[in-house]
C-alpha positions in Angstrom: -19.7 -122.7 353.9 -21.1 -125.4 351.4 -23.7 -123.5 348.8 -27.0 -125.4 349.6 -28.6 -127.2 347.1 -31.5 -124.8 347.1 -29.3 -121.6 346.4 -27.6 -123.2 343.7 -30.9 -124.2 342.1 -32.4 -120.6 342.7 -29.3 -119.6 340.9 -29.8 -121.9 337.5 -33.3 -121.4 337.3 -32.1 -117.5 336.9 -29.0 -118.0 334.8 -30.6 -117.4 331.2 -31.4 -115.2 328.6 -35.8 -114.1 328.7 -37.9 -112.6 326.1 -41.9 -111.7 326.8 -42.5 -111.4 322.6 -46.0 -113.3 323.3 -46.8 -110.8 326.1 -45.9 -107.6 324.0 -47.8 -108.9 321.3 -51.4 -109.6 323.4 -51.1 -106.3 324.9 -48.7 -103.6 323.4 -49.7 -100.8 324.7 -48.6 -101.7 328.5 -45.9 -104.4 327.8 -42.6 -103.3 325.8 -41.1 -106.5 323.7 -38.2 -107.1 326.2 -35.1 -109.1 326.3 -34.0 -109.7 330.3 -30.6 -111.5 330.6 -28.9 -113.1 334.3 -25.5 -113.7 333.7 -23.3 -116.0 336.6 -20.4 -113.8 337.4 -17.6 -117.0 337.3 -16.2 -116.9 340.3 -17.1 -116.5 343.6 -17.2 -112.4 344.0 -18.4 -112.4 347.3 -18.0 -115.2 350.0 -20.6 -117.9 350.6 -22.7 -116.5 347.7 -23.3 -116.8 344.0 -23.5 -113.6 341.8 -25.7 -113.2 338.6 -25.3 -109.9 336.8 -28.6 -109.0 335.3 -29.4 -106.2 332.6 -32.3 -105.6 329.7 -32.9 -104.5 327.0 -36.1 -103.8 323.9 -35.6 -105.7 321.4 -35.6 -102.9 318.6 -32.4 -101.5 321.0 -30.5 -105.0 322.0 -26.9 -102.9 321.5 -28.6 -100.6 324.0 -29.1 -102.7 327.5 -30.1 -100.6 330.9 -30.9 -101.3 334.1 -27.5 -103.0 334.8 -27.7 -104.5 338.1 -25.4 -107.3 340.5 -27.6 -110.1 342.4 -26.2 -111.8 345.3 -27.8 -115.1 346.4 -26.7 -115.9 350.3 -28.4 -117.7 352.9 -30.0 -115.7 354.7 -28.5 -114.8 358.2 -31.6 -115.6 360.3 -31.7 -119.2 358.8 -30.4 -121.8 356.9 -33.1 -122.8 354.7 -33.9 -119.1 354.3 -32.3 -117.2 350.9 -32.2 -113.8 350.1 -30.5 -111.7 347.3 -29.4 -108.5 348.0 -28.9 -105.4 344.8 -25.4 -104.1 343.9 -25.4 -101.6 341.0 -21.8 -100.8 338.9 -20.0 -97.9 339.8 -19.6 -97.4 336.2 -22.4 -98.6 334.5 -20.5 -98.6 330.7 -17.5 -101.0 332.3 -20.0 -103.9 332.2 -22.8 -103.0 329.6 -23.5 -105.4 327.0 -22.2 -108.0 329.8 -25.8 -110.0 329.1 -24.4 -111.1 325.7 -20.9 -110.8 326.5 -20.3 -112.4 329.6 -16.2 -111.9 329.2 -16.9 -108.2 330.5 -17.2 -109.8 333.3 -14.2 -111.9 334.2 -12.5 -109.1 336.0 -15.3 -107.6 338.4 -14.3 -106.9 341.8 -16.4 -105.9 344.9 -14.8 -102.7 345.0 -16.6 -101.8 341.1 -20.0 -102.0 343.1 -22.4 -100.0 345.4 -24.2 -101.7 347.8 -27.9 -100.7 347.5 -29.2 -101.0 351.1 -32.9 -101.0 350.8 -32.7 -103.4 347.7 -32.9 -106.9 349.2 -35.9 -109.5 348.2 -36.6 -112.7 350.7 -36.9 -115.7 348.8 -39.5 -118.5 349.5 -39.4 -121.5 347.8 -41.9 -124.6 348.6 -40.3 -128.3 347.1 -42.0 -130.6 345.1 -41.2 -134.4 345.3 -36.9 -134.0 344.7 -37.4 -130.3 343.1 -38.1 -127.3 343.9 -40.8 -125.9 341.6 -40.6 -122.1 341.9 -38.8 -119.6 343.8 -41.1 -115.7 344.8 -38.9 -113.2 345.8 -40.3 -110.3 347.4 -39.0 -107.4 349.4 -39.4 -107.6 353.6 -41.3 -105.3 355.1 -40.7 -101.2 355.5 -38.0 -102.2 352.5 -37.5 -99.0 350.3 -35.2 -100.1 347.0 -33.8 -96.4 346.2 -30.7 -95.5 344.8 -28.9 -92.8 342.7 -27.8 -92.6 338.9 -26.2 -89.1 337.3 -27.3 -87.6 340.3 -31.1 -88.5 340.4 -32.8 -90.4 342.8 -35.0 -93.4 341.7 -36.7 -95.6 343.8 -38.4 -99.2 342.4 -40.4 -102.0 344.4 -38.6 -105.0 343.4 -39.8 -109.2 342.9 -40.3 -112.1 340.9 -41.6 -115.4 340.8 -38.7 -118.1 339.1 -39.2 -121.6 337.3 -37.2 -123.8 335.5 -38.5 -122.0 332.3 -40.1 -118.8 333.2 -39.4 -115.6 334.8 -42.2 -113.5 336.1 -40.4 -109.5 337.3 -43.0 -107.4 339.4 -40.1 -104.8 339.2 -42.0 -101.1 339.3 -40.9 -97.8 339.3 -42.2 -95.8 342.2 -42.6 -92.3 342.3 -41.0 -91.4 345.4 -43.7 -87.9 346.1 -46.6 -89.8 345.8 -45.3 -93.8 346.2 -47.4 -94.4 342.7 -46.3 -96.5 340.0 -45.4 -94.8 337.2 -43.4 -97.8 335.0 -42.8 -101.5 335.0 -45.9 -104.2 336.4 -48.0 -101.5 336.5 -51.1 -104.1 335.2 -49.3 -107.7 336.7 -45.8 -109.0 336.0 -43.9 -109.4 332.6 -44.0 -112.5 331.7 -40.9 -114.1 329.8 -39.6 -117.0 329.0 -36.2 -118.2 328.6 -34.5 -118.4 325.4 -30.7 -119.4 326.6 -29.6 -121.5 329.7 -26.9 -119.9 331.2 -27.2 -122.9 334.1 -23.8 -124.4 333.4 -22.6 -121.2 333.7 -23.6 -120.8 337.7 -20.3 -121.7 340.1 -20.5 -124.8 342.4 
């Protein structure tokens, strides 16, 4: 199958490197200075997809990324002009941290290095523009629980963004699974950033 024009565009308006310093600096106290980065993985790693690999950092701590995490961006299976992205997370985180800044980590990535997250799938809606396509929200569909596992604890977060050409707006929020309350991330509205680095020639064709 032929990537659409509208995945590949959803794809290269999330290749780049973000930063939400003007945030952070209006309201410290519930924003952290963050550095977000969506890599393209170079290759096709899964069929009739593109893959962005997506980690993030504060920027006192760049050597020190987390949240390491593999996008897939497919049509969706219920239509054509539908897209969805579905979560992978490393089987071992370390083999591909620091991959942001140093995307050679990942020319050798393989499906078999990732876990397939079940719950952790946003639909994406997009409404065009004239030729473009403006923005992109992606939000999870209904009854969709993101949890997964890391050094034997279980963590579950409520995932989605909104995408432009320039901006990247996460709504990505810890939940604590007892009492399914926020307890970190968009706990007061989305962080904000903006991109620093196009990564858009990056994104496979």
């Amino acid at each position: 199958m032929t990537l659409t024009p509208e995945l590949i565009t959803l794809a290269q308006y999330l290749a780049g490197e973000f930063d939400n310093q003007e945030q952070a600096l209006a309201d410290p106290v519930w924003y952290v200075h963050l550095r977000l980065w969506h890599r393209p993985v170079p290759f096709p790693l899964f069929p009739d997809s593109i893959t962005l690999y997506a980690e993030q950092a504060s920027v006192i701590h760049l050597d020190q990324p987390y949240r390491p995490r593999f996008l897939r961006l497919s049509q969706a299976a219920s239509g054509s002009e539908t897209l969805e992205i579905q979560y992978y997370m490393p089987k071992e985180i370390k083999a591909f941290q620091g991959a942001g800044r140093h995307r050679e980590l990942l020319q050798q990535v393989t499906p078999e290095q990732l876990e397939f997250l079940p719950g952790c799938k946003l639909s994406v809606s997009y409404s065009p523009s004239g030729s473009q396509i403006q923005q992109f929200k992606a939000f999870p569909p209904p009854d969709c629980r993101c949890c997964f596992t890391v050094d034997g604890k279980q963590y579950q977060v409520k995932l989605g963004f909104e995408v432009t050409p320039q901006t990247f707006f996460s709504y990505d929020t810890g939940i604590d699974s007892a009492t399914g309350q926020g307890i970190w991330g968009a706990l007061l509205g989305p962080f904000q950033l903006i991109k620093q680095q196009d990564f858009s020639h990056e994104v496979p064709k």
